[in-house]
mmCIF file as gemmi writes it, N, C-alpha and C atoms, coordinates in Angstrom:
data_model
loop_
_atom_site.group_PDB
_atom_site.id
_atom_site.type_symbol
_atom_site.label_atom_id
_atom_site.label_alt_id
_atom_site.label_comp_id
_atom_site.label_asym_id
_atom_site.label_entity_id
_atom_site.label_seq_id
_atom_site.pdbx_PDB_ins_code
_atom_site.Cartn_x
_atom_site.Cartn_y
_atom_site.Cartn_z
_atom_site.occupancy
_atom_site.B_iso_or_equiv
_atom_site.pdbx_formal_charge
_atom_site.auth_seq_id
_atom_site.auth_asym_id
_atom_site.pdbx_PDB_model_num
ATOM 1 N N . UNK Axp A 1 ? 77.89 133.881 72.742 1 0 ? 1 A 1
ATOM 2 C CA . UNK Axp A 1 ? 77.177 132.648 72.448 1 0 ? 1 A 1
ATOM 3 C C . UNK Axp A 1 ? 75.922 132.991 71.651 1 0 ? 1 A 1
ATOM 4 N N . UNK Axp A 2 ? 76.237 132.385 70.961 1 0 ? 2 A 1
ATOM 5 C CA . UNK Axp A 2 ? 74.613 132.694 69.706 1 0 ? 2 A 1
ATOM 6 C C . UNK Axp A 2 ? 73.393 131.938 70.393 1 0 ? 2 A 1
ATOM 7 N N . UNK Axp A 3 ? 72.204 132.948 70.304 1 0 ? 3 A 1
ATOM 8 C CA . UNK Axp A 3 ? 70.663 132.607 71.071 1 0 ? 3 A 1
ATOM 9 C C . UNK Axp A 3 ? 69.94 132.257 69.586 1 0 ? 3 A 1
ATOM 10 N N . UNK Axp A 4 ? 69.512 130.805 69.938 1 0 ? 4 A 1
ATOM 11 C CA . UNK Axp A 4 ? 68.283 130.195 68.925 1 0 ? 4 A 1
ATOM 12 C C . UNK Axp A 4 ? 66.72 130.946 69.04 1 0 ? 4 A 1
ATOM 13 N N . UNK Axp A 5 ? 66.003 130.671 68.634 1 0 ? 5 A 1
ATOM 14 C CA . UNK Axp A 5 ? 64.744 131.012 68.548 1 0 ? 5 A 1
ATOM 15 C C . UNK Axp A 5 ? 63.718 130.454 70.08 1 0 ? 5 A 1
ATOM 16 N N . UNK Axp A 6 ? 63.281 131.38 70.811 1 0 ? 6 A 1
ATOM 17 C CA . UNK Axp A 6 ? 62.925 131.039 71.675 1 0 ? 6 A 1
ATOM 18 C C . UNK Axp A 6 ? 63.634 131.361 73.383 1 0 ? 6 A 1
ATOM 19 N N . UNK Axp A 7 ? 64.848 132.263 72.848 1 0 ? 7 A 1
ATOM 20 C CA . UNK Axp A 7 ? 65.921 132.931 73.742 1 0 ? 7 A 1
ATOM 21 C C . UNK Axp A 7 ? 66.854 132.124 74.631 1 0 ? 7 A 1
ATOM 22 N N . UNK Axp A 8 ? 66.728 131.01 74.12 1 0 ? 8 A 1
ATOM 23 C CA . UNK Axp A 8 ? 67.89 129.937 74.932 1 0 ? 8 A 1
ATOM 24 C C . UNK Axp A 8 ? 69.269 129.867 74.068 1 0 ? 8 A 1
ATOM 25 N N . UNK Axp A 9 ? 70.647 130.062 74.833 1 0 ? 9 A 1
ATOM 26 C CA . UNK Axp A 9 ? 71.438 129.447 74.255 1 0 ? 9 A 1
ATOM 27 C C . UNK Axp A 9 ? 72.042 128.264 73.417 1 0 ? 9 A 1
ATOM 28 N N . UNK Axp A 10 ? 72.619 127.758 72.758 1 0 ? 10 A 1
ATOM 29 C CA . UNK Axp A 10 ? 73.457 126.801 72.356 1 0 ? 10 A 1
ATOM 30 C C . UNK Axp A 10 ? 73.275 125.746 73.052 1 0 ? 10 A 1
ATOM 31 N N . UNK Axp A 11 ? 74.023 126.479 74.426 1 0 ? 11 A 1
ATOM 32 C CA . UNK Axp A 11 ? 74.048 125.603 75.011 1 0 ? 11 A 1
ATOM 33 C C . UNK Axp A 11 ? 73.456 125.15 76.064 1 0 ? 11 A 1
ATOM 34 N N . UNK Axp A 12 ? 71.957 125.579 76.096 1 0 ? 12 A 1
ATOM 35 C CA . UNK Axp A 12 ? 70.793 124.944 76.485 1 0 ? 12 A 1
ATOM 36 C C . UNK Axp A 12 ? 70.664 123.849 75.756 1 0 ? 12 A 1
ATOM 37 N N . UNK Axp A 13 ? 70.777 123.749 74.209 1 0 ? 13 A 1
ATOM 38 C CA . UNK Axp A 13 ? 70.12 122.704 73.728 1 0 ? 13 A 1
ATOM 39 C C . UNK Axp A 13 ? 70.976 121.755 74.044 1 0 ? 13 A 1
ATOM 40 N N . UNK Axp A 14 ? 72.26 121.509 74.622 1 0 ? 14 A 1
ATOM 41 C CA . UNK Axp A 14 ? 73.117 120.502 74.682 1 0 ? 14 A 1
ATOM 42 C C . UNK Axp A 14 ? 72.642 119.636 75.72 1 0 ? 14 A 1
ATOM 43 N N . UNK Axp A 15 ? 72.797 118.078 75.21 1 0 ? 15 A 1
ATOM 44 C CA . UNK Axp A 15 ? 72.527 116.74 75.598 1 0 ? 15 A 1
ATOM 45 C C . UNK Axp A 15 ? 73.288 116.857 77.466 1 0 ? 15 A 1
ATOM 46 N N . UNK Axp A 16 ? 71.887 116.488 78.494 1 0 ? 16 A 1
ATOM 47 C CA . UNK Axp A 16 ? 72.782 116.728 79.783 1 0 ? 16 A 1
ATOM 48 C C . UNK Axp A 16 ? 73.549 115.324 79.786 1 0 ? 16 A 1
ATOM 49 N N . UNK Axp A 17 ? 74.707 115.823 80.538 1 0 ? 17 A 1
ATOM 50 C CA . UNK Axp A 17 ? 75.363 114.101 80.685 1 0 ? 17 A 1
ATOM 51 C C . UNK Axp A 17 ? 74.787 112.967 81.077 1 0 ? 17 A 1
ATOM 52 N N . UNK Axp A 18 ? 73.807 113.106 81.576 1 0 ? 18 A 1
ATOM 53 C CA . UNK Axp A 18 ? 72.767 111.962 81.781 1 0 ? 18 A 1
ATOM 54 C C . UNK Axp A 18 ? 72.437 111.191 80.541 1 0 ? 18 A 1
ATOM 55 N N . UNK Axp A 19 ? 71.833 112.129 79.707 1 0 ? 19 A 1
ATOM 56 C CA . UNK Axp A 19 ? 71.427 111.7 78.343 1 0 ? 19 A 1
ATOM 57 C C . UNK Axp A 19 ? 72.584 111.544 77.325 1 0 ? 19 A 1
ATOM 58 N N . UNK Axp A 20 ? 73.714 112.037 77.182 1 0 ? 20 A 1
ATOM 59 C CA . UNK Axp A 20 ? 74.821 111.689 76.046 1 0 ? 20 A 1
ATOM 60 C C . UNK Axp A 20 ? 75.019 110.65 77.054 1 0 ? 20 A 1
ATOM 61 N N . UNK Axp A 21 ? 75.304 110.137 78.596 1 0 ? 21 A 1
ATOM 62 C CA . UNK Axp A 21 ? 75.652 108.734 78.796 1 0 ? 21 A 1
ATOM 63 C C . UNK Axp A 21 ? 75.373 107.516 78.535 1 0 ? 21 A 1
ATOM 64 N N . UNK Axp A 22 ? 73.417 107.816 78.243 1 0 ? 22 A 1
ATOM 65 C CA . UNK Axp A 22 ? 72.469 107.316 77.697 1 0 ? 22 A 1
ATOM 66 C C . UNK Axp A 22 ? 72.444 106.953 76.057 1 0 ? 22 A 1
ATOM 67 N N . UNK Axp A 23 ? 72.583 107.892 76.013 1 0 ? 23 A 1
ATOM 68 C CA . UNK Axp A 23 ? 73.16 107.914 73.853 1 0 ? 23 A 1
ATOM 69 C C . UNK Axp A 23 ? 74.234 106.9 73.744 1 0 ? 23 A 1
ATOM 70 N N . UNK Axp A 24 ? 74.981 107.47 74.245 1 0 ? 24 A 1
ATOM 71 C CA . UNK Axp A 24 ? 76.18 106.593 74.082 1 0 ? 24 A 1
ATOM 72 C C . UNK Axp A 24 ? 76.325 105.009 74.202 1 0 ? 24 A 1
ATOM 73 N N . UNK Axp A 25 ? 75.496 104.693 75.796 1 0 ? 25 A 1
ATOM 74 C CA . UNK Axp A 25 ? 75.148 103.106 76.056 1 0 ? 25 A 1
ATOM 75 C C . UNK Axp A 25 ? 74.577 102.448 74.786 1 0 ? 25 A 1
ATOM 76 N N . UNK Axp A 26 ? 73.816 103.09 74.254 1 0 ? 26 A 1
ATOM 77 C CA . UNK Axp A 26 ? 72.96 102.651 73.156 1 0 ? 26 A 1
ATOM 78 C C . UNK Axp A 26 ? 73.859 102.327 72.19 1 0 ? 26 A 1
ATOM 79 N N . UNK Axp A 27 ? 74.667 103.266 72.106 1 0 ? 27 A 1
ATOM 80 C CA . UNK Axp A 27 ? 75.627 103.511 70.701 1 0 ? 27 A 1
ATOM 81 C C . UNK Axp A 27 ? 76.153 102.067 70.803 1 0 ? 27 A 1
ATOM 82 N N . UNK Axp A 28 ? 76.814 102.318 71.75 1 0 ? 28 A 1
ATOM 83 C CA . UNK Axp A 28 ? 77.767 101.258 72.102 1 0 ? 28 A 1
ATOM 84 C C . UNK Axp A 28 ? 77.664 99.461 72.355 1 0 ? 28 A 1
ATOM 85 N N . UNK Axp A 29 ? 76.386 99.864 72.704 1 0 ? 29 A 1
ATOM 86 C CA . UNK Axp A 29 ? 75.169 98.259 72.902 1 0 ? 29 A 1
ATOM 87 C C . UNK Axp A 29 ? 75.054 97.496 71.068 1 0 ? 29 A 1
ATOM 88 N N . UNK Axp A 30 ? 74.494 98.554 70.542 1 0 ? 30 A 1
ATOM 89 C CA . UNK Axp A 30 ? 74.378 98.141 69.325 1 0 ? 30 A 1
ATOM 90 C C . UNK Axp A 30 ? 75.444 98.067 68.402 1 0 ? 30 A 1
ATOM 91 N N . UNK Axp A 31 ? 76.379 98.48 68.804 1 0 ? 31 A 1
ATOM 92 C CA . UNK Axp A 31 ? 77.805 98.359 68.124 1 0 ? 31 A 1
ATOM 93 C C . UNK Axp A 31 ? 78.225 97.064 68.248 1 0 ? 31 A 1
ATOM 94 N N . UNK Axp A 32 ? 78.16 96.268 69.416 1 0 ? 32 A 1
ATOM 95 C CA . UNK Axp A 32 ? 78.823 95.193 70.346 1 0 ? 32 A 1
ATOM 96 C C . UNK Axp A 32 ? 77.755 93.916 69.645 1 0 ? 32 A 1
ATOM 97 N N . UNK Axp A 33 ? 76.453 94.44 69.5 1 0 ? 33 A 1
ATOM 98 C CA . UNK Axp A 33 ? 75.726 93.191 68.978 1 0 ? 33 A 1
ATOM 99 C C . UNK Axp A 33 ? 75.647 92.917 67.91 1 0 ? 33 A 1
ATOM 100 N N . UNK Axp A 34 ? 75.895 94.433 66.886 1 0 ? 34 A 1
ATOM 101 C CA . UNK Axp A 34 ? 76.334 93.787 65.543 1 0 ? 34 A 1
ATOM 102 C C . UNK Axp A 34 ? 77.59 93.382 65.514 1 0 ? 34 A 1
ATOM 103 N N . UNK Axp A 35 ? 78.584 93.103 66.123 1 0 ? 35 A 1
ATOM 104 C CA . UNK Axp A 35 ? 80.182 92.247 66.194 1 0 ? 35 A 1
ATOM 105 C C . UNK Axp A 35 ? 81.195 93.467 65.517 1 0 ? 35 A 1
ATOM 106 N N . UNK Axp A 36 ? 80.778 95.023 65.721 1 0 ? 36 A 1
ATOM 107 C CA . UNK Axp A 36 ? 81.661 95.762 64.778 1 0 ? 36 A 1
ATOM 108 C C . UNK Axp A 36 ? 82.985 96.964 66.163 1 0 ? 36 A 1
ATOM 109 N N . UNK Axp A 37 ? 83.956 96.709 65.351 1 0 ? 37 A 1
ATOM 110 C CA . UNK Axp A 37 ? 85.082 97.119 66.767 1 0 ? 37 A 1
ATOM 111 C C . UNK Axp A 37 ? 84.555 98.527 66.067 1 0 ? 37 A 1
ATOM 112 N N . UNK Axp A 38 ? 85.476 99.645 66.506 1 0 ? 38 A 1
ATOM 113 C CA . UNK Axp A 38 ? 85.235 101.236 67.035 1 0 ? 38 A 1
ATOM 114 C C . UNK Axp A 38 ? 85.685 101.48 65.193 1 0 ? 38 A 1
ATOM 115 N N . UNK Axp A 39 ? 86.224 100.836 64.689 1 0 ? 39 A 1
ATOM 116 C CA . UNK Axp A 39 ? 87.183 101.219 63.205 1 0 ? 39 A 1
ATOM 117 C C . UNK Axp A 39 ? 86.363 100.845 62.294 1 0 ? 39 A 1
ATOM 118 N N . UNK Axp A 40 ? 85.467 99.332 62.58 1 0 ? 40 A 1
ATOM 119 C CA . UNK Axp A 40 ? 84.642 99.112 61.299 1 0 ? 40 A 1
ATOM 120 C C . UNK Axp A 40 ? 83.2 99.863 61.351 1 0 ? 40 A 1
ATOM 121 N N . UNK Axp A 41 ? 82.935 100.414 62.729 1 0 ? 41 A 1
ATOM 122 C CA . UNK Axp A 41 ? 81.874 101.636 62.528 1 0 ? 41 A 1
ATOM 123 C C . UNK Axp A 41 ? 82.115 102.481 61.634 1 0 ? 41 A 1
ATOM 124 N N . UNK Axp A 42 ? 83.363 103.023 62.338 1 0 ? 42 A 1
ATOM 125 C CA . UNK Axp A 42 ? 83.664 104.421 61.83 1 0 ? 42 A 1
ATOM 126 C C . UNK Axp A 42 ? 83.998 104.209 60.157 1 0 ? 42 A 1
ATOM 127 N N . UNK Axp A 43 ? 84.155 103.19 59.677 1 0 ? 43 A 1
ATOM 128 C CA . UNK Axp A 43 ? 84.579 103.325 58.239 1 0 ? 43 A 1
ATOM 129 C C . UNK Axp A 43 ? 83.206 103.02 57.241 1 0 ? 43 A 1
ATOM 130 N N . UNK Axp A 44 ? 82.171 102.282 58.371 1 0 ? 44 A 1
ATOM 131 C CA . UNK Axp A 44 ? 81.255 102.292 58.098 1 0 ? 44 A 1
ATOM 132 C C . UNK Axp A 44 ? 79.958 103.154 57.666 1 0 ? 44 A 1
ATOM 133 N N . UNK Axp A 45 ? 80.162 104.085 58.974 1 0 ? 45 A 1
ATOM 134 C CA . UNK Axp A 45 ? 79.508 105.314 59.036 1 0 ? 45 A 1
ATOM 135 C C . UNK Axp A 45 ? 80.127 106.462 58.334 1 0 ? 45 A 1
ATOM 136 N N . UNK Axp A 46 ? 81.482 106.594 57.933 1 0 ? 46 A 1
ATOM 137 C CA . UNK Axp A 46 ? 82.118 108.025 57.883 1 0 ? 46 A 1
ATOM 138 C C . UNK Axp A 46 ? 82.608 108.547 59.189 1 0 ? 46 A 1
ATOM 139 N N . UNK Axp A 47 ? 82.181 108.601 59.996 1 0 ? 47 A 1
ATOM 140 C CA . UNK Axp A 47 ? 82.552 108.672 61.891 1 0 ? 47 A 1
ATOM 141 C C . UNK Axp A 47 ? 83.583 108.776 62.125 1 0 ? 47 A 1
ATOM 142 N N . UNK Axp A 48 ? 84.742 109.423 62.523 1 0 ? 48 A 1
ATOM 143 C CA . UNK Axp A 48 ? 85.463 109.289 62.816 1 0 ? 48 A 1
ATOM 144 C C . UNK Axp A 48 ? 85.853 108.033 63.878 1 0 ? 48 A 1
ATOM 145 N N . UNK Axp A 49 ? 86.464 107.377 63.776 1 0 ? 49 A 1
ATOM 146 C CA . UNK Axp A 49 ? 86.963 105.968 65.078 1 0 ? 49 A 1
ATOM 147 C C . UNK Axp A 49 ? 87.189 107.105 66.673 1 0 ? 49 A 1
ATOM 148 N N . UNK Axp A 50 ? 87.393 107.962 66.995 1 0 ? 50 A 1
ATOM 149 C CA . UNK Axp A 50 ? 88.437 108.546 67.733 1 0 ? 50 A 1
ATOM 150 C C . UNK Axp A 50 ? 86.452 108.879 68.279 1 0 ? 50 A 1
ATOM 151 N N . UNK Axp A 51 ? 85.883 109.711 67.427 1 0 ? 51 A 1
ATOM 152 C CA . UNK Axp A 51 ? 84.68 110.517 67.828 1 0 ? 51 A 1
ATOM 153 C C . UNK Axp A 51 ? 83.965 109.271 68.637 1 0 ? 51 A 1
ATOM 154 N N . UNK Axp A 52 ? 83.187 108.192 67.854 1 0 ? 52 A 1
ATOM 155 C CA . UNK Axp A 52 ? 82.641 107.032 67.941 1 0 ? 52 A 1
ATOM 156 C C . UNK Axp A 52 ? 82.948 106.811 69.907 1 0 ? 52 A 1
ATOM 157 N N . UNK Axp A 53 ? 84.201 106.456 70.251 1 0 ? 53 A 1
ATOM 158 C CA . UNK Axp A 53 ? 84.981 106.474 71.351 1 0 ? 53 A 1
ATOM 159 C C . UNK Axp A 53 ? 84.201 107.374 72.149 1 0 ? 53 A 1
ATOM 160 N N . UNK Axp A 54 ? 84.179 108.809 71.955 1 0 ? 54 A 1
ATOM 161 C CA . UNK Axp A 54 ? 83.848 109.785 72.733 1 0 ? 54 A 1
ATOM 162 C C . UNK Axp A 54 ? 82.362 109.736 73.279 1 0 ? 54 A 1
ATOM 163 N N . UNK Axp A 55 ? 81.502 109.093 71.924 1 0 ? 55 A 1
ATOM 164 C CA . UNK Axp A 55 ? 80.27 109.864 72.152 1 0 ? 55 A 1
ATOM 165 C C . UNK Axp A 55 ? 79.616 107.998 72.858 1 0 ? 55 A 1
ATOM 166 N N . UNK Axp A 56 ? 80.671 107.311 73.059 1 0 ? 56 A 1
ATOM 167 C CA . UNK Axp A 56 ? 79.773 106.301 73.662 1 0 ? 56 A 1
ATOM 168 C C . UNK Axp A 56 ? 80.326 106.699 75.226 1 0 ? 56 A 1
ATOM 169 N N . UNK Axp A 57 ? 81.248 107.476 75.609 1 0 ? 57 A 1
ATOM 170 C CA . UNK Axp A 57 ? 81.778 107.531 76.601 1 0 ? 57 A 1
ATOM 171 C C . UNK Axp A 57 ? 80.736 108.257 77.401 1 0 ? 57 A 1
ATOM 172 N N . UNK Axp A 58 ? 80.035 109.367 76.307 1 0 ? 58 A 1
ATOM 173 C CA . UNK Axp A 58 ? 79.315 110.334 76.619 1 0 ? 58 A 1
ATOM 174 C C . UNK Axp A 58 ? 79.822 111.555 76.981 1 0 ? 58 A 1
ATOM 175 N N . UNK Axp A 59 ? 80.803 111.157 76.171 1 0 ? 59 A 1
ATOM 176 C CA . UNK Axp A 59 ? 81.693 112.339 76.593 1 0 ? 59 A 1
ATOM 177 C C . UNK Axp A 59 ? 81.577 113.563 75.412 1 0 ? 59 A 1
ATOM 178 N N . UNK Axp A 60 ? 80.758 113.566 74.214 1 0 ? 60 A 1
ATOM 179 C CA . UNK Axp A 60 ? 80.279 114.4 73.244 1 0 ? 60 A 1
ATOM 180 C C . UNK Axp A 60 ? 79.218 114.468 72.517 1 0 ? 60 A 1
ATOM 181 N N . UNK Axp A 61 ? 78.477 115.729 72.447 1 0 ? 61 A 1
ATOM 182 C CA . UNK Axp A 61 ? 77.197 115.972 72.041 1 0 ? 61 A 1
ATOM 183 C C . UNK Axp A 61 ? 77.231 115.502 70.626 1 0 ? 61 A 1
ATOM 184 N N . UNK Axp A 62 ? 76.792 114.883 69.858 1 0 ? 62 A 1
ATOM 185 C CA . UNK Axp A 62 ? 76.859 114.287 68.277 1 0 ? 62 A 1
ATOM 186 C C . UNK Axp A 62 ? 75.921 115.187 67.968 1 0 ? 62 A 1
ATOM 187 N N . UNK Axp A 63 ? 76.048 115.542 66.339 1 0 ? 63 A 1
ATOM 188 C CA . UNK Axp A 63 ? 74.971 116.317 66.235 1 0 ? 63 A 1
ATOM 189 C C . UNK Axp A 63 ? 74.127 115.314 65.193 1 0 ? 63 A 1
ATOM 190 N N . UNK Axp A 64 ? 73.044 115.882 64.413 1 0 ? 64 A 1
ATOM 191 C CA . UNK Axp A 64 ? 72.337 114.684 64.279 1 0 ? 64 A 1
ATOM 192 C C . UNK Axp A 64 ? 72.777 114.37 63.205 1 0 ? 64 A 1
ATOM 193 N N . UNK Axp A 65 ? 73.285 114.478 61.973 1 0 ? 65 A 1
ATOM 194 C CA . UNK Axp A 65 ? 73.814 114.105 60.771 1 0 ? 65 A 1
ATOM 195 C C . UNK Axp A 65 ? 74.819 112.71 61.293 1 0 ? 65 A 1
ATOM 196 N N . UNK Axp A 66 ? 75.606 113.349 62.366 1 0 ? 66 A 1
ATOM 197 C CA . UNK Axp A 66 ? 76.347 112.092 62.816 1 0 ? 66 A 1
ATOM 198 C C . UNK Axp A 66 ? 75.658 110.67 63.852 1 0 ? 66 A 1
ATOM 199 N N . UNK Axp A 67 ? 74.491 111.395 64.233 1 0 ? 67 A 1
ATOM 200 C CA . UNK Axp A 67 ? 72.999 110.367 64.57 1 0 ? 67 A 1
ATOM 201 C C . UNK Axp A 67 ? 72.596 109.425 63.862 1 0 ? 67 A 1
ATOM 202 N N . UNK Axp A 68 ? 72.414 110.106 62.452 1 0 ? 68 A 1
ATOM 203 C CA . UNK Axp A 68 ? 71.949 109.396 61.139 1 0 ? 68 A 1
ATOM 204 C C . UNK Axp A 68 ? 72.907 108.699 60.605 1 0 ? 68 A 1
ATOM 205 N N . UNK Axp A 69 ? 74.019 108.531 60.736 1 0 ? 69 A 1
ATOM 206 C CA . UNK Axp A 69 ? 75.095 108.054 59.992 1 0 ? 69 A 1
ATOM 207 C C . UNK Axp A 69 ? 75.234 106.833 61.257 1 0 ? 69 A 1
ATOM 208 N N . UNK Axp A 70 ? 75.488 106.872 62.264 1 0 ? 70 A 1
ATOM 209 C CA . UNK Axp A 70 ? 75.537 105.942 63.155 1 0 ? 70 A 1
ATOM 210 C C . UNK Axp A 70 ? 74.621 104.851 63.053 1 0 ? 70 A 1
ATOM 211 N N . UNK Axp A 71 ? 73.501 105.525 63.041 1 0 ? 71 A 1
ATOM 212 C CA . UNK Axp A 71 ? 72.239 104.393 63.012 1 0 ? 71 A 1
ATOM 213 C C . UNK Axp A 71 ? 72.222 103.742 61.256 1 0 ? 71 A 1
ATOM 214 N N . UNK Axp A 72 ? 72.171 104.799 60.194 1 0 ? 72 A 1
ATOM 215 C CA . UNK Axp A 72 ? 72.393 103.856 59.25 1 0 ? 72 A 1
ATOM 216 C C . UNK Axp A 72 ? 73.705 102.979 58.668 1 0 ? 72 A 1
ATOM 217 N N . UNK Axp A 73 ? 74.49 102.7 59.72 1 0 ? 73 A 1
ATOM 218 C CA . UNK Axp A 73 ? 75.431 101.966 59.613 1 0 ? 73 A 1
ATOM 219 C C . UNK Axp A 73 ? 75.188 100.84 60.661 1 0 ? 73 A 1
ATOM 220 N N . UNK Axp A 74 ? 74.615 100.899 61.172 1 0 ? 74 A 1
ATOM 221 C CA . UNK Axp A 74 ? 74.335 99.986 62.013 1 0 ? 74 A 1
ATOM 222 C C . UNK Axp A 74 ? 72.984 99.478 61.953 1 0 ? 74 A 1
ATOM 223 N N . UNK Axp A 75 ? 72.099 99.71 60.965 1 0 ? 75 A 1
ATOM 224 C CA . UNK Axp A 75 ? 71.087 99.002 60.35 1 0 ? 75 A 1
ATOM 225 C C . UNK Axp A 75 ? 70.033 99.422 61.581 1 0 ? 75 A 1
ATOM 226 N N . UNK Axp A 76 ? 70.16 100.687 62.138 1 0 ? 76 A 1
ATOM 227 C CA . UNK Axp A 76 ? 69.009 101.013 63.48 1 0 ? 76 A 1
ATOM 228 C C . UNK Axp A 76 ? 67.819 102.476 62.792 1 0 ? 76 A 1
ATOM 229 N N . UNK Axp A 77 ? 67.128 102.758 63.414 1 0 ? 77 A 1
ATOM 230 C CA . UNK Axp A 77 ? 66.601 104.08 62.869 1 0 ? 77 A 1
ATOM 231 C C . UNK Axp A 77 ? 67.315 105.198 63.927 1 0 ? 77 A 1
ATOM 232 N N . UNK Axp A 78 ? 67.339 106.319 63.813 1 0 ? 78 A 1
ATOM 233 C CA . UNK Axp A 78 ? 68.065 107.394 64.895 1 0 ? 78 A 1
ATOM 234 C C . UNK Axp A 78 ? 67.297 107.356 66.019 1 0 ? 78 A 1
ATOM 235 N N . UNK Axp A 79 ? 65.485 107.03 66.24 1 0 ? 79 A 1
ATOM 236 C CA . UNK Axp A 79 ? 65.12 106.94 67.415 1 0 ? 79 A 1
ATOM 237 C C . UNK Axp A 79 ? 65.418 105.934 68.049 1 0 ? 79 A 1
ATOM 238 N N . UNK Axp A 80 ? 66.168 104.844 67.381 1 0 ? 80 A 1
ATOM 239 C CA . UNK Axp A 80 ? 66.563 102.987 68.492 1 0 ? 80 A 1
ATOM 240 C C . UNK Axp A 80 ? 67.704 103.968 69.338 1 0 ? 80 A 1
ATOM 241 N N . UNK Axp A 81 ? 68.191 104.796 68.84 1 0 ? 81 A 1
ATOM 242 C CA . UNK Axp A 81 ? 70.018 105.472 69.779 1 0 ? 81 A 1
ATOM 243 C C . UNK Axp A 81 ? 69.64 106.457 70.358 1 0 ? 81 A 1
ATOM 244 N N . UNK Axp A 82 ? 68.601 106.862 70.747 1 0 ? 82 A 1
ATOM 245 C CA . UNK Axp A 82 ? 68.155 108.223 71.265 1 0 ? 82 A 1
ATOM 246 C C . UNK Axp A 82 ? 67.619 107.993 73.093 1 0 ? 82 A 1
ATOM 247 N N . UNK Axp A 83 ? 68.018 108.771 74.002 1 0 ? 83 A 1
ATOM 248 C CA . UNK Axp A 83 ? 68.024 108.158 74.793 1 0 ? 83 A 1
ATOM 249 C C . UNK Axp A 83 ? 66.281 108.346 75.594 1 0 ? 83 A 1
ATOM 250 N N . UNK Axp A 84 ? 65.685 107.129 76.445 1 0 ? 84 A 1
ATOM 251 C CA . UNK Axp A 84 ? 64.388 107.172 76.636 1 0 ? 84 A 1
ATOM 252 C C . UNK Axp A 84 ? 63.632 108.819 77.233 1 0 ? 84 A 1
């Protein structure tokens, strides 16, 4: 496992399931209020439809390019989807 700067793993930096459950609610909140199903995100964003699914489940760490693509498809900034 490759060590970042500061001697923590990878996968230290990974989102605890608390927080990707959190990400995800968000994701998924703001998905539902702009009226867009899992397909017109994803074609929206570039996103895969299948990923979109996952990471509202919280079931996957997004990295942030796919942060930025979420939120500017959904007319949010990346801190409105970030969890408190």
């Amino acid at each position: 496992m490759a060590v970042v700067p500061g001697g923590k793993t990878a996968q230290h930096l990974a989102l605890s399931e608390e927080r990707r459950k959190a990400l995800g609610g968000k994701v998924k909140t703001a998905r539902e209020n702009a009226g867009l199903t899992h397909e017109s995100l994803a074609h929206a964003s570039g996103v895969y439809f299948k990923h979109i699914q996952r990471i509202e489940r919280g079931d996957s760490n997004p990295t942030l390019a796919t942060g930025y693509a979420l939120a500017d498809a959904l007319g949010l900034r990346l801190q409105d989807l970030l969890p408190d």
